[in-house]
C-alpha positions, 0 to 999 in steps of 0.5 A, a space after each residue: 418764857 413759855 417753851 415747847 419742849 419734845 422729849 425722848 420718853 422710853 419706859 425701859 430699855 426693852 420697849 420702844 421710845 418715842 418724841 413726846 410733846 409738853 409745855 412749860 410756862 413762865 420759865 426763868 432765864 435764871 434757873 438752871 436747865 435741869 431745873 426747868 425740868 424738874 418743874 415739868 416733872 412736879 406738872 407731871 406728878 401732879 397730873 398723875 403722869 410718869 415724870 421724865 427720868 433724868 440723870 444728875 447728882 452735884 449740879 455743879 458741873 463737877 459729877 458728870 451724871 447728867 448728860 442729855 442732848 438738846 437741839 441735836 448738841 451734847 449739853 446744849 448750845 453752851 460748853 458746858 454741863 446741862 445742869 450749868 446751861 443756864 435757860 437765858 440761852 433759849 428764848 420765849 416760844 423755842 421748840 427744845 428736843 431733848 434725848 438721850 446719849 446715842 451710842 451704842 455702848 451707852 444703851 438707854 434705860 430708861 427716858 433720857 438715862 443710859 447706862 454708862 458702866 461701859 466707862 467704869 469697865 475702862 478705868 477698872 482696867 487700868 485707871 490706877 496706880 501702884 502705891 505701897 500703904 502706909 504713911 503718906 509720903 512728904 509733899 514735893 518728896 516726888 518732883 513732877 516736871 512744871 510740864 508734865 504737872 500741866 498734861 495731868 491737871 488738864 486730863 484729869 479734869 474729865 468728869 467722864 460725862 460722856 458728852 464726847 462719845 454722843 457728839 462723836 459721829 462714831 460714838 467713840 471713847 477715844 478722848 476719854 480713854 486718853 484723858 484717863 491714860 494721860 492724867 497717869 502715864 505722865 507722873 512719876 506714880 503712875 510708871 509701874 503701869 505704864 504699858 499695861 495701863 494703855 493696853 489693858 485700857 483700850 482694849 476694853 475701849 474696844 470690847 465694850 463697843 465704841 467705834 473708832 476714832 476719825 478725827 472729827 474732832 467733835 469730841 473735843 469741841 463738846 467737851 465741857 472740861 475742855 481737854 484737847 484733841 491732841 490727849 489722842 495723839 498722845 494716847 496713841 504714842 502711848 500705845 505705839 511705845 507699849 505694844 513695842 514693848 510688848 512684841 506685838 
């Protein structure tokens, strides 16, 4: 197939960007998205123009690293990541927008790459537990409730590719600062920094610019892990529960 696509090029992230327009001819239905990409760059490269800077790593949906927005969409018309969005989901003569996360705590750096460290500030406040070193404990020496097993599996799956803060009309990290919260306040290890997870956690959430949540629920719906709206809910019980504790 032969595509029109607009890109979002921005040489740093002092200049002015802008939509730039290419053609890419006999696209595969069966190559991967960001594949289609690369060979739009090898054109580039070889006509002696800059390639498109992108983000990626594993392309296998696992990493998180890419993350761009297609058609106006987190990742594209699939739920999924853009380097699993296969292009037997476009057709012959689609004009594709491409540009990078919007938010205003994920400034860009460069083309469709944004700087994300905003989410590594949120973990490094309090995504960790407390465990003394040494040897490795017995496994099942700790039981996890069946229930309880089930809400830590289903928040940890988040790769933390921040597809739910560009679909967030308010460029909120609520779903992920939750999936990160979850995943540690329900198990047995990570009761040490219960309430000091939740606070330390969405406080920086707050810092670092995001904007509040109101419940849209595009977040959720854009996920390609698929973790639920209600991971806020309990977040917030969360933060109810610890800023009891704390007095506040």
């Amino acid at each position: 197939m032969n595509l029109t696509l607009r890109i979002w090029r921005q040489p740093n992230a002092d200049a002015e960007g802008q939509m730039v327009t290419y053609q890419v001819a006999d696209v595969s239905g069966d190559m991967s998205f960001l594949e289609m990409l690369d060979i739009l760059n090898e054109d580039l490269i070889l006509r002696g123009e800059e390639p498109v800077a992108f983000d990626h790593d594993c392309r296998e949906g696992i990493c998180g690293s890419c993350g761009m927005v297609i058609n106006g969409q987190a990742h594209g018309p699939e739920r999924t990541t853009a380097c699993q969005l296969h292009m037997r989901h476009f057709a012959d003569g689609d004009v594709i927008d491409i540009e990078p996360w919007r938010a205003g705590a994920f400034p860009v750096v460069k083309d469709l790459v944004v700087d994300r460290s905003a989410f590594d500030r949120i973990i490094q406040a309090g995504g960790y537990i407390t465990a003394p070193t040494g040897t490795a404990p017995d496994a099942h020496a700790v039981p996890v409730p069946k229930p309880d097993a089930d809400t830590a599996f289903e928040n940890a799956t988040c790769i933390g590719c921040g597809a739910c803060v560009a679909a967030c009309p308010n460029g909120s990290a609520m779903l992920f600062t939750s999936a990160k919260i979850n995943h540690l306040n329900v198990l047995p290890q990570g009761q040490p920094e219960r309430e000091s997870r939740v606070l330390n956690m969405i406080t920086t959430m707050d810092e670092a610019g995001f904007g509040g949540c109101t419940n849209t629920g595009e977040c959720a719906a854009a996920c390609p892990k698929g973790i639920p709206l209600a991971s806020i809910a309990k977040m917030n019980r969360e933060f109810l529960r610890a800023t009891r504790k704390a007095g506040r």
